[in-house]
C-alpha positions as CSV (number, residue, x, y, z in Angstrom):
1,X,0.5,10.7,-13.3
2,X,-2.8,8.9,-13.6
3,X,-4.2,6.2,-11.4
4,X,-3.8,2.5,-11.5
5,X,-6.6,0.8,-12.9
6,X,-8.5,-0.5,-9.9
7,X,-8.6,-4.3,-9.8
8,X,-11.6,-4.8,-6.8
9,X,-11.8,-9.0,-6.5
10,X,-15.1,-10.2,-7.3
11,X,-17.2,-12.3,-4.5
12,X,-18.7,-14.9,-7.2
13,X,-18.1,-16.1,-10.9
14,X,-20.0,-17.9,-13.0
15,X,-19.1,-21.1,-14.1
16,X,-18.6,-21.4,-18.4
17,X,-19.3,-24.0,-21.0
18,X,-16.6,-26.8,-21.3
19,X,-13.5,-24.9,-22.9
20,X,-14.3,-21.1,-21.4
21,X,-12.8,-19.7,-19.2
22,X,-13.9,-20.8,-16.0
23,X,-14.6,-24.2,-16.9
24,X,-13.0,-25.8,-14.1
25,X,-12.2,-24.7,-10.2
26,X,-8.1,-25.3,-11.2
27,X,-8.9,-23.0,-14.0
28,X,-10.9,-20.4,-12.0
29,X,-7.8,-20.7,-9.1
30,X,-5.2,-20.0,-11.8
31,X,-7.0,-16.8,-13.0
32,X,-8.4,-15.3,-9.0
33,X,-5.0,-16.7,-7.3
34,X,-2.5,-16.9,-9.4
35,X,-2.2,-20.7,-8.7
36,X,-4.5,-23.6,-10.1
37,X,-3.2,-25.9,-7.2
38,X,-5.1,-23.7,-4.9
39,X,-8.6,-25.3,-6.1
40,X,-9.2,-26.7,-3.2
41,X,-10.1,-23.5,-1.5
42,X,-12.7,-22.6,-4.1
43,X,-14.3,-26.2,-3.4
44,X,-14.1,-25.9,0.1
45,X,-15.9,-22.7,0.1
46,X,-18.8,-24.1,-1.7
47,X,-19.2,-27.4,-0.4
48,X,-23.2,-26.5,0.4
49,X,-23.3,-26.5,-3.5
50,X,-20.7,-28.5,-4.9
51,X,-20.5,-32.1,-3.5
52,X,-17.8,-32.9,-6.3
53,X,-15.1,-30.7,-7.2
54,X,-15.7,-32.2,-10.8
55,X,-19.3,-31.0,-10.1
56,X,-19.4,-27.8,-12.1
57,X,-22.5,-27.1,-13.8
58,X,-22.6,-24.4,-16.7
59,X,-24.3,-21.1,-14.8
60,X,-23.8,-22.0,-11.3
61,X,-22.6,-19.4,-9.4
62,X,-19.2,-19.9,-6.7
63,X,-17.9,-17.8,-4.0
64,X,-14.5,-17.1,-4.4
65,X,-12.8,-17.2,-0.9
66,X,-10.8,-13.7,-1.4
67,X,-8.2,-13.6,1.5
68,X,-4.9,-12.5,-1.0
69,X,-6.1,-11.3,-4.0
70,X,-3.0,-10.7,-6.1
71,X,-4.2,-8.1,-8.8
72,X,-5.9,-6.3,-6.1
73,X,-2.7,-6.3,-4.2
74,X,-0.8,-5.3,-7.1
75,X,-3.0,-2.7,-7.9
76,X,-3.1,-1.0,-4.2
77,X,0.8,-1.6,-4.9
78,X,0.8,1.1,-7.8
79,X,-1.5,3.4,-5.9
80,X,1.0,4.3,-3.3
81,X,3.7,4.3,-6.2
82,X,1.3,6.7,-7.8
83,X,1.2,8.9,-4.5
84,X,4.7,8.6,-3.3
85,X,5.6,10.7,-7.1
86,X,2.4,12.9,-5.8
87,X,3.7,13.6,-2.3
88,X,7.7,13.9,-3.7
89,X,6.3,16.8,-6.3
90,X,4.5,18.3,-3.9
91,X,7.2,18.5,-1.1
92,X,9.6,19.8,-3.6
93,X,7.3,22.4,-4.8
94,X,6.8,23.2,-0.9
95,X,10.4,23.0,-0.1
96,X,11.0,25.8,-3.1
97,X,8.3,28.0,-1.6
98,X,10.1,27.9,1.8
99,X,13.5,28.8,0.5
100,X,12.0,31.6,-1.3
101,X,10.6,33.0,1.8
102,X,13.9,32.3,3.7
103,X,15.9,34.5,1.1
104,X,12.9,37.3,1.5
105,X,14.4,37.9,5.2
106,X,18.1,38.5,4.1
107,X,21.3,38.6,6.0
108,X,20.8,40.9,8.7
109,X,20.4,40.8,12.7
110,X,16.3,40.1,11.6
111,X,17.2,37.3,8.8
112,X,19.5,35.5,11.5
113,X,16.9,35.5,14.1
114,X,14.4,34.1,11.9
115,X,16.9,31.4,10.5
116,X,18.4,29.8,13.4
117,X,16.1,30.8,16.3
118,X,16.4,33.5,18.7
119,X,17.0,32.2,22.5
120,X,15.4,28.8,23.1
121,X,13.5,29.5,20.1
122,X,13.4,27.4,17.0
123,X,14.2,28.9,13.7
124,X,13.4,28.3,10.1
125,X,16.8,25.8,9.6
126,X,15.9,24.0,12.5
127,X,11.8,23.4,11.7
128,X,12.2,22.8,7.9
129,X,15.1,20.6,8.3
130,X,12.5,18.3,10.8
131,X,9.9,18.8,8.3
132,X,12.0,17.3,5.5
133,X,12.9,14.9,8.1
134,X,9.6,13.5,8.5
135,X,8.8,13.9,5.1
136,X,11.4,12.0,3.7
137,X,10.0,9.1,5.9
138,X,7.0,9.2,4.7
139,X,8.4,9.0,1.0
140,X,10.2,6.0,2.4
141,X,7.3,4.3,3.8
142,X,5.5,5.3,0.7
143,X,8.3,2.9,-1.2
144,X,8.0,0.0,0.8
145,X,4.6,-0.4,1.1
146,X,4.3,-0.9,-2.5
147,X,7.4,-3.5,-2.0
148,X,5.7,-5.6,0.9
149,X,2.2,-5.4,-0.6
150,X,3.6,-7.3,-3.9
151,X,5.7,-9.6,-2.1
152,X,2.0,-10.5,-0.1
153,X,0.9,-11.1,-3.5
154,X,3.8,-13.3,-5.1
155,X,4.2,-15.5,-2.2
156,X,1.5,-15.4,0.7
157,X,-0.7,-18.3,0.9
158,X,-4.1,-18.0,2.2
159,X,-3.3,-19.8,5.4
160,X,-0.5,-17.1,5.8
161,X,-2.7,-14.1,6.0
162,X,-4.0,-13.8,9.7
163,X,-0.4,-13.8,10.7
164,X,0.3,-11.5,8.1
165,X,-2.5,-9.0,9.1
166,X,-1.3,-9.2,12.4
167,X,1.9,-8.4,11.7
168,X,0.5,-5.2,9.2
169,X,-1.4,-3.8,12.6
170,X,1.0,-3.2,15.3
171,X,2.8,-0.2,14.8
172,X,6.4,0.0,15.1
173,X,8.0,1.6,17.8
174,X,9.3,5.2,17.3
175,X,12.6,5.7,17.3
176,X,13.6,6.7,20.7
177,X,16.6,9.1,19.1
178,X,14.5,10.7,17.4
179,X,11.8,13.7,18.4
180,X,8.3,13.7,17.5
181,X,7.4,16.9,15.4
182,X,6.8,19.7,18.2
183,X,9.1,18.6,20.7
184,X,12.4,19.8,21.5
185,X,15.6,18.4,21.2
């Protein structure tokens, strides 16, 4: 697989002759946000040199006040889609080693002990089959990032994103059923 084209939002533009491109701060909003309605944050973030919003001059230079940049979003989006195929390959090509090495041992009293444990000891079922565990939910996370990262950028306004954030940086909690790798049942 190859990586998505990275799509890093831009601080400033230049503004264009009448009829380019960024002719006009509803144009410029349409092509950064996805929304020309949203002007009004590209005026407000240059009010020390922009009295007007019908202002524009050819070659002055605006900020662009980048809180939800939807390509950039996007294109994080189809990273980890890019890396969740990585990690899936990879784990599979792991899990196939393992097996391999599980059939080395056989059937006998050695092969057992090695398979499910001897004592209180953890065998090779019991460790691989936590390892898959946790693997699988990182291929899980690694699908709904992608989701919630283009839902951000179809439908998050500006205002929107400190909650957002917020949200994004607490942790959930573990689940309380559930082991973390290394202890024991």
């Amino acid at each position: 697989m190859s990586s998505p084209e990275s799509t890093e939002p831009p601080e400033t533009i230049t503004v264009t002759p009448p009829g380019g491109e960024y002719d006009s701060l509803w144009k410029i909003a349409d092509e950064f946000f996805e929304d020309g309605s949203r002007w009004q944050s590209i005026y407000e973030a240059n009010r020390d040199v922009l009295n007007d919003p019908n202002g524009l001059r050819v070659g002055m230079t605006l900020r662009l006040p980048m809180e939800i940049y939807p390509r950039h979003l996007r294109s994080v989006a189809d990273a980890f889609d890019v890396e969740r195929g990585e990690l899936a390959d990879a784990v599979r090509q792991a899990a196939a080693e393992l097996n391999s090495i599980g059939d080395f041992w056989g059937t006998g009293k050695e092969a057992t002990a090695f398979f499910k444990g001897q004592g209180d000891g953890t065998g090779y079922e019991l460790v691989s089959g936590r390892v898959m565990e946790g693997t699988e939910a990182l291929l899980d996370a690694h699908k709904d990032i992608p989701t919630l990262l283009r839902l951000m950028a179809d439908g998050v306004e500006t205002a929107d994103w400190d909650s957002v954030a917020a949200i994004l940086s607490i942790p959930p909690d573990p689940d309380k059923d559930r082991p973390v790798w290394g202890e024991s049942r």
